[in-house]
C-alpha positions in Angstrom: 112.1 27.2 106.1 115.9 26.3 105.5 114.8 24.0 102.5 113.0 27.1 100.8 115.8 29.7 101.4 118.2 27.6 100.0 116.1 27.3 97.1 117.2 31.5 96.4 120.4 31.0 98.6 122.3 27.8 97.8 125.3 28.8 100.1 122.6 28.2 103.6 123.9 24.3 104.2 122.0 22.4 106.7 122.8 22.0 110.6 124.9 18.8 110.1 127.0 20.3 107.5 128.3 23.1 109.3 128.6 21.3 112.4 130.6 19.0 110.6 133.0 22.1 109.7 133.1 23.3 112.9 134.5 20.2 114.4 137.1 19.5 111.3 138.8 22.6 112.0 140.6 23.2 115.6 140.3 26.7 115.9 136.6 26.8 114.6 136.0 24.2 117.5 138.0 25.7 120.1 135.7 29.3 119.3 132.7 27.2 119.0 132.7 25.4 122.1 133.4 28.0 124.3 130.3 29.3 123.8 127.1 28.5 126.0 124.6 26.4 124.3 121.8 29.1 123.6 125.2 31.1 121.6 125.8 27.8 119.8 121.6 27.5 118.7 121.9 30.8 117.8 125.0 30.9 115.1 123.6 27.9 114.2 120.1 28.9 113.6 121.6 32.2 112.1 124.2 30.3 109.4 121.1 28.1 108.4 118.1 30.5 107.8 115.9 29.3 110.6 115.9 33.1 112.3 117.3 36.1 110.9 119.9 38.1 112.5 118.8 40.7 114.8 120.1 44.0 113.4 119.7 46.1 116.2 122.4 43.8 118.8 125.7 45.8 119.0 128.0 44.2 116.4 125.0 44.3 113.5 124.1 47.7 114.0 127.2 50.1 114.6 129.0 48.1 111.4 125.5 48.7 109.6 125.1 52.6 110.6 128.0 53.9 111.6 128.7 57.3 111.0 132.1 57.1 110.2 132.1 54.6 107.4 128.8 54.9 106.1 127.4 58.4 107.3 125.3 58.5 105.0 122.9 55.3 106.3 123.3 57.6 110.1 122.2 60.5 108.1 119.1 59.4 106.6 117.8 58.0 109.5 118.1 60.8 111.5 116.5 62.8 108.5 113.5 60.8 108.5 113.5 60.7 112.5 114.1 64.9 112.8 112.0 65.6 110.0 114.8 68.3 108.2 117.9 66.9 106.1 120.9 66.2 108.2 124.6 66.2 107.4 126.7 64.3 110.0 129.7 66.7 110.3 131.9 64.2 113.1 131.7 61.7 115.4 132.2 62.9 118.8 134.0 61.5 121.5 132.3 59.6 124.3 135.1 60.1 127.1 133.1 62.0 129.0 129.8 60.0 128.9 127.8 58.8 132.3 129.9 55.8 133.7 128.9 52.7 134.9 126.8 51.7 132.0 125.4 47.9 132.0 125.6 45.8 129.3 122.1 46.1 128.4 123.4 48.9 126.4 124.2 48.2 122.7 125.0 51.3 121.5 125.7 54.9 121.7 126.7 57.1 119.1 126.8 60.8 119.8 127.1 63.1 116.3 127.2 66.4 116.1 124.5 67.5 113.1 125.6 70.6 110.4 123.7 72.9 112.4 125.7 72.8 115.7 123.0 70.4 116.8 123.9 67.2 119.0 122.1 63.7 118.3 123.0 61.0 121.0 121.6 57.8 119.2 121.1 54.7 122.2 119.7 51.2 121.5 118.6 49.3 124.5 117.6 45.5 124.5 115.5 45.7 127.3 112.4 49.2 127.7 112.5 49.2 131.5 116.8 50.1 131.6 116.0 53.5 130.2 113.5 55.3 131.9 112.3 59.3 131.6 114.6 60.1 134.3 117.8 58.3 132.7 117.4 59.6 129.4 117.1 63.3 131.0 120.5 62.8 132.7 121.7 61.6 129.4 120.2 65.0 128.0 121.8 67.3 130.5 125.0 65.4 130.2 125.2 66.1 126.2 124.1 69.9 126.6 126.5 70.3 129.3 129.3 68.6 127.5 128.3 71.1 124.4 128.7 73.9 126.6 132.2 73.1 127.9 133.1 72.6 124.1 131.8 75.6 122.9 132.6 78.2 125.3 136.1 76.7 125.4 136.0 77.3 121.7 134.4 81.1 121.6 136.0 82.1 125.0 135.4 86.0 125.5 132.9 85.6 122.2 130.9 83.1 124.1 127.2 83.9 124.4 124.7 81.2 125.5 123.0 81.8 122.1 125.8 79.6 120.9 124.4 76.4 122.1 122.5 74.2 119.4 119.8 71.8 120.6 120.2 68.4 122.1 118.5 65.1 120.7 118.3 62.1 122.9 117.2 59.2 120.7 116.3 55.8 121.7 115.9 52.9 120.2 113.8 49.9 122.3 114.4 46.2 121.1 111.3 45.9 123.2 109.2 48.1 124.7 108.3 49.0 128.0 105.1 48.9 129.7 104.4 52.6 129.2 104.6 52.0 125.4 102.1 49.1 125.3 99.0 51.7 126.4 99.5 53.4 122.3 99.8 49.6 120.1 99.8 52.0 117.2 102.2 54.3 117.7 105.8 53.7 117.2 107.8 57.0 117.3 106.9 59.5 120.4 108.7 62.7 120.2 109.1 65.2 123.6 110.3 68.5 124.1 110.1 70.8 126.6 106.9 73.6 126.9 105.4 75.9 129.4 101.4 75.5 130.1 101.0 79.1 129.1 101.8 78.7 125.6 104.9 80.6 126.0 107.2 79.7 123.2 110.9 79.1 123.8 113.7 76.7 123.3 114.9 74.9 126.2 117.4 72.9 123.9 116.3 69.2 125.2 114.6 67.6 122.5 113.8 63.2 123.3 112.6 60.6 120.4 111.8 57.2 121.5 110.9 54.4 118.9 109.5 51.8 120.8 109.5 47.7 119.8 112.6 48.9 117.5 112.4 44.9 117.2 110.4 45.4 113.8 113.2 47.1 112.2 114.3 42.9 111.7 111.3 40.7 112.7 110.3 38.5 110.3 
């Protein structure tokens, strides 16, 4: 595999080369080193084109799509994923976000969309972390920081007709169980309805893209 890539890449060198870097140059070594073996198999295997890089860890993806650098990438995605053309307007602050997240979290970008709507985007490396009852406290933690903002905003002119729908979009490396019963379907979409029919919006709206992991896999 290495010896074909290089064929159309001629800057992928081989193990020994860039081990043999590594330990010319102190610093390099010092870095290297201090990682645990499965980190040093995995540079390695990244810097020589055995395995691709997975684009969906933390420091791949929020360089890759984030909103503030490269909206447009954030945009399009939530376009495709919304199904009407989206305009990121800001980045919102996370100060107020549930605490005592774990690191199985690899990102978490809340925007709010140019029609007053919220979108909080969340990656997770492992299905089972983010279950139907975490992502609806992650739901009535956006809405309720939206209403805070905005009636702070409108103060006397404040009507509840003011707040914009909440999307809670989630992103699975890999999916969980629930997931595996629909192999063909990859995107699963949830809002909330009443069993007569009656039509209204309750502002929580979910999106869950399962196995995610196909977005790099080779």
């Amino acid at each position: 595999m290495t010896q074909k890539l290089k064929t159309y890449f001629p800057d992928i060198r081989q193990r020994e080369e860039l081990l043999e870097q590594i330990h010319g140059n102190a610093a390099l070594e010092q870095i290297f080193t201090g990682w645990n073996p499965e980190q040093q198999n995995l540079f390695l295997d990244c810097c020589t084109g055995v395995r691709g890089v997975r684009m969906l860890y933390d420091s791949f993806f929020k360089i890759i799509m984030d909103p503030d650098t490269v909206p447009e990438r954030m945009e399009e995605l939530l376009s495709l994923l919304l199904g009407q053309n989206v305009r990121i307007l800001k980045v919102l602050p996370q100060e107020s976000r549930i605490a005592a997240e774990d690191s199985l979290l690899i990102l978490d970008i809340v925007v709010e969309l140019a029609d007053g709507s919220i979108a909080d985007v969340e990656v997770q490396k492992i299905g089972y972390a983010f279950p139907g009852q975490r992502a609806a406290c992650y739901s009535s933690d956006l809405l309720l920081r939206q209403y805070k903002r905005v009636k702070s905003e409108r103060k006397k002119l404040f009507s509840y007709r003011d707040i914009r729908p909440v999307y809670t979009i989630v992103l699975f490396e890999e999916s969980p169980r629930e997931f595996r019963s629909l192999p063909d379907r990859y995107i699963h979409r949830s809002r909330q309805v009443f069993d007569t029919g009656l039509e209204m919006d309750l502002l929580q709206k979910y999106i869950r893209w399962g196995d995610a992991s196909r977005l790099y896999r080779r």
